[in-house]
ZAVEX-54577 format. One record per atom (N, C-alpha, C): residue in one letter; x, y, z. Coordinates in steps of 0.2 Angstrom, whole numbers, plus 2048, in hexadecimal, padded with zeros to 3 digits. Example, Ala and Ser with C-alpha at 12.3 -4.5 7.8 and 13.67 -1.06 7.14 Angstrom:
a8427E4827a83E7EA827a8427F0827s8407F5823s8447FB824s840800827
***
This chain:
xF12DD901FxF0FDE001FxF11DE4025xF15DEC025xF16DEE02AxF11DF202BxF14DF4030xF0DDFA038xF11DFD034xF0BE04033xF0EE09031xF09E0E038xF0EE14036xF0AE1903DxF0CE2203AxF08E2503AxF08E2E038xF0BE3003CxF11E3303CxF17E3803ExF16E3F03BxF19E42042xF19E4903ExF21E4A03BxF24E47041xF2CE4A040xF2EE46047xF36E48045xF39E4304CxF42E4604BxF43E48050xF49E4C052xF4FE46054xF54E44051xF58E3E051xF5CE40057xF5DE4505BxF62E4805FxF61E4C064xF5BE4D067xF56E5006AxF5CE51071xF5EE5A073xF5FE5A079xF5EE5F07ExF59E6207CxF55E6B07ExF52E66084xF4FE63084xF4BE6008AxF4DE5C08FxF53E5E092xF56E5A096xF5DE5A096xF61E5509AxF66E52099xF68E4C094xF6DE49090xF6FE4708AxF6AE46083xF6CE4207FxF68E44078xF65E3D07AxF5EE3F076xF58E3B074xF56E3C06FxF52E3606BxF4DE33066xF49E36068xF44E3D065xF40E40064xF39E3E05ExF34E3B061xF32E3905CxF2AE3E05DxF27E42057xF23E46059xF1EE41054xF16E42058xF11E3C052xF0CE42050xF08E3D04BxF05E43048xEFEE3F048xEF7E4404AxEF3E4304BxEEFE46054xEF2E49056xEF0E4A05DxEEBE4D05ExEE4E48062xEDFE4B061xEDDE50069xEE0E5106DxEE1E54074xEE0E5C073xEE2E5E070xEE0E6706ExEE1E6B074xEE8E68076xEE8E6D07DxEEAE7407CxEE8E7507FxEE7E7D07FxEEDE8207FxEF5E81080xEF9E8507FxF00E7F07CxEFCE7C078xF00E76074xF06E7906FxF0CE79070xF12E7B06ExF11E76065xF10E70064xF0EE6D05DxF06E6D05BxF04E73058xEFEE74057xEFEE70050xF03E6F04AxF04E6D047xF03E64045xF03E6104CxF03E5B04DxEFAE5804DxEF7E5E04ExEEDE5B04ExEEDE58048xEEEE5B041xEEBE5903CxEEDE5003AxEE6E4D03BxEE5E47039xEEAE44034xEEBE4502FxEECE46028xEF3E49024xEF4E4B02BxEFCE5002AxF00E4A02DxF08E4E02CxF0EE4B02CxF0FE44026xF10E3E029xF14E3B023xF12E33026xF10E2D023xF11E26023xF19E25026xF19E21029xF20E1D02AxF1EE1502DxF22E1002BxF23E0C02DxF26E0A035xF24E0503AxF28E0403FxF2EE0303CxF2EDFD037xF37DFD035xF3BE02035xF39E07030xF3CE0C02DxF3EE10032xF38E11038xF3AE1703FxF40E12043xF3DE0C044xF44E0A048xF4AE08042xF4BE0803DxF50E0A03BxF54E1103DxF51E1503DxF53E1D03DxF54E1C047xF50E1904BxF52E19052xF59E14052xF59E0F04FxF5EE0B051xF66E0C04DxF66E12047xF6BE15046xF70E1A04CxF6DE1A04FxF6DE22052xF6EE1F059xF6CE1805CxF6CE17062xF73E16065xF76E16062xF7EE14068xF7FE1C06CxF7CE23069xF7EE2806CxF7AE28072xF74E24074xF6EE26079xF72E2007FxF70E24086xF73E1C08BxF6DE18089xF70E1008CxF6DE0D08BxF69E0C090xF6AE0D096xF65E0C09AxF5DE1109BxF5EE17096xF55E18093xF51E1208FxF56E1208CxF53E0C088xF51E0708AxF55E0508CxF52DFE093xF4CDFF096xF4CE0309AxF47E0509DxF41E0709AxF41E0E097xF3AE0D093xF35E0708ExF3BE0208DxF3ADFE089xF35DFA08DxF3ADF8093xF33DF2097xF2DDF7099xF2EDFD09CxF29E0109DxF25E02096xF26E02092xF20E0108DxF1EDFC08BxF22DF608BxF1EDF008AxF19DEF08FxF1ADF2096xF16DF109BxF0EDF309BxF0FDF7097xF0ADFD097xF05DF8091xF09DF708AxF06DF3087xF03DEC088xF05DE808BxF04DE408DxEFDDE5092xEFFDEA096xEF9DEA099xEF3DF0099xEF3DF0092xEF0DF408FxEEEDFB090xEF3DFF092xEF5E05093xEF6E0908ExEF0E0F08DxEF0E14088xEF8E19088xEFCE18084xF02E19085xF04E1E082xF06E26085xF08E2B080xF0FE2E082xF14E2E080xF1DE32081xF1DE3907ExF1BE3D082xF1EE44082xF24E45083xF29E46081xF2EE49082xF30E5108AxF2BE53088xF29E5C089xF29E5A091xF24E56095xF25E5409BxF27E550A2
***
């Protein structure tokens, strides 16, 4: 049985926000309601679309040879860290 998780959308080439290109993954359900939130679109519960982990890291792991690899590295263990020790964990991009 796979994790499934509600997406709104995800930008396979993401480079507005920085220097080189990034995995953009935006999620859907955000219950935070800040107040000058550029994805107003993203609160609804019930909006965007099912996806599977497999199927999202399929679509990341198509695409990775273009990103360095040392983001990858790094966030990777920084997020296992956070889960492990159970840290509510959220990636903004915007930042």
């Amino acid at each position: 049985m796979s994790v499934l998780g509600r997406i709104h959308s995800f930008e396979s080439c993401g480079t507005v926000d920085g220097p080189g290109i990034r995995f953009i993954l935006f999620m859907q359900g955000c219950l935070m309601r800040c107040k000058y939130c550029h994805n107003r679109d993203t609160w609804d519960l019930e909006g965007g679309k099912e996806i599977s982990v497999e199927d999202l890291m399929k679509e990341v792991v198509t695409l990775s040879p273009f990103y360095e690899c040392y983001w990858r590295w790094c966030y990777g263990i920084w997020w296992r860290g956070c889960v492990t020790s159970r840290v509510c964990t959220r990636l903004v991009p915007s930042l």
